[in-house]
C-alpha positions as CSV (number, residue, x, y, z in Angstrom):
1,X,-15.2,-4.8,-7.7
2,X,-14.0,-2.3,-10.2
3,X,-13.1,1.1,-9.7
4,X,-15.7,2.3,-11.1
5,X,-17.9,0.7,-9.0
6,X,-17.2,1.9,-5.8
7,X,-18.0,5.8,-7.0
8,X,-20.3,7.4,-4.2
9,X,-20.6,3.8,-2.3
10,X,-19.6,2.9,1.1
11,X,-17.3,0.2,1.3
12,X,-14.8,-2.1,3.8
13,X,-11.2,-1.1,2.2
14,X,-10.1,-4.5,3.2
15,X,-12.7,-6.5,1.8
16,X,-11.9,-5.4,-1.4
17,X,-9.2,-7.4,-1.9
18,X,-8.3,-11.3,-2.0
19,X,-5.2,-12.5,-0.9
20,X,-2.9,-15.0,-3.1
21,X,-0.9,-17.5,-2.3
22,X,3.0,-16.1,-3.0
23,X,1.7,-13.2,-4.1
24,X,1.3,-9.3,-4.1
25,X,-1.8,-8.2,-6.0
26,X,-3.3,-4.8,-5.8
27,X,-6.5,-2.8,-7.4
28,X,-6.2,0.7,-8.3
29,X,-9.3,3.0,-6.6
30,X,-8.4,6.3,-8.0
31,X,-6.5,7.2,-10.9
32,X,-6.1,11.1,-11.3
33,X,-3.5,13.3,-12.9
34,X,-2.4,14.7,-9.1
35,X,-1.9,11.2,-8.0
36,X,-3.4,7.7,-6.9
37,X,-5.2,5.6,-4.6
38,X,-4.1,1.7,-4.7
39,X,-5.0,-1.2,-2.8
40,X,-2.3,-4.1,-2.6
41,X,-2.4,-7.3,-1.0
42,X,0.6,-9.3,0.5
43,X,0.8,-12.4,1.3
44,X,3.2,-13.4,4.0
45,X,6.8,-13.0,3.1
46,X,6.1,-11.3,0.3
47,X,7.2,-7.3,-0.5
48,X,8.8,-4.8,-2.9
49,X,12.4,-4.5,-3.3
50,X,14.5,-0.9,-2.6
51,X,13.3,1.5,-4.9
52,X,12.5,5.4,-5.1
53,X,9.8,7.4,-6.0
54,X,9.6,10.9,-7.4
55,X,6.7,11.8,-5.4
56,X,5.5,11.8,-1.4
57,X,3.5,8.8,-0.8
58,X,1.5,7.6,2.2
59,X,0.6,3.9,3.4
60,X,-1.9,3.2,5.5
61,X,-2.1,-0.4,6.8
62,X,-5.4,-1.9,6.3
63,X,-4.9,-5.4,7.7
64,X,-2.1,-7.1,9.3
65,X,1.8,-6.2,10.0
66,X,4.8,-4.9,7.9
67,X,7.9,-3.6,7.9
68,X,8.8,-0.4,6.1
69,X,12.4,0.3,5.5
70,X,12.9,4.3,4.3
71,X,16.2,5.3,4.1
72,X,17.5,2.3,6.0
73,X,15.4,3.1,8.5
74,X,13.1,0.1,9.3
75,X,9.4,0.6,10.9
76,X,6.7,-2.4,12.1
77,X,3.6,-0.6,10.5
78,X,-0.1,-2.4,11.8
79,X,-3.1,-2.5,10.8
80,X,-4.8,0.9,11.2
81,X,-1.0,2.5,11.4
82,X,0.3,5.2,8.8
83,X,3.4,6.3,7.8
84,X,4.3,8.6,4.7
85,X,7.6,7.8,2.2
86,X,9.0,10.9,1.5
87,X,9.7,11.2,-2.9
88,X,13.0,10.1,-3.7
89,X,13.8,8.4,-0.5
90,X,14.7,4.7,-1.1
91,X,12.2,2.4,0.8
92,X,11.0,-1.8,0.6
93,X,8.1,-2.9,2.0
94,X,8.3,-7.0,3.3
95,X,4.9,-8.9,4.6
96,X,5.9,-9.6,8.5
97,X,2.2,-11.7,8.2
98,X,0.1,-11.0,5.4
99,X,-1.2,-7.6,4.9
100,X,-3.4,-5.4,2.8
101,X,-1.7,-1.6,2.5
102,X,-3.8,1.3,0.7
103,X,-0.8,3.2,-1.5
104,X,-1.8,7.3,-1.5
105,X,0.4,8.9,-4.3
106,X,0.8,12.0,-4.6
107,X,1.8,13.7,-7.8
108,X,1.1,17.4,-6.8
């Protein structure tokens, strides 16, 4: 479904989204200048390698488990759990099982 798509409609965040075999995939929701709202997909085993980020970002967990190192500091995060990456604090995120993670960024 695109973005556009889901303007002004109700909709199941993690329906939106197929998993794929050995893969991360994701569908960006909102796309503003003061930030975004993403939709990724993991499948088991997968994730994103350390990196930083120059802005404050929160993850909700829309299905399954993952863990979510910030700072070194690692978390189990399930689904309907939150937890928000502070900007410029080095964090990975790894697929305990698959899971489906909506990305808030926030720019200003």
């Amino acid at each position: 479904m695109s973005k556009n798509k889901l303007l002004a409609k109700a909709f199941v965040l993690a329906d939106l989204l197929k998993y794929q075999t050995d893969a991360v995939v994701s569908q960006e929701i909102v796309k503003k200048d003061a930030g975004t709202i993403t939709l990724f997909a993991f499948d088991k085993g997968q994730g994103l390698s350390e990196h930083k980020a120059p802005f404050d970002a929160l993850v909700y967990i829309a299905h399954g488990r993952a863990e979510i190192k910030i700072s070194g500091k690692s978390s189990i995060v399930k689904k309907g759990g939150m937890i928000v990456v502070p900007a410029n604090r080095p964090h990975a995120l790894k697929a305990v099982q698959k899971f489906k993670m909506l990305l808030v960024m926030l720019k200003s």
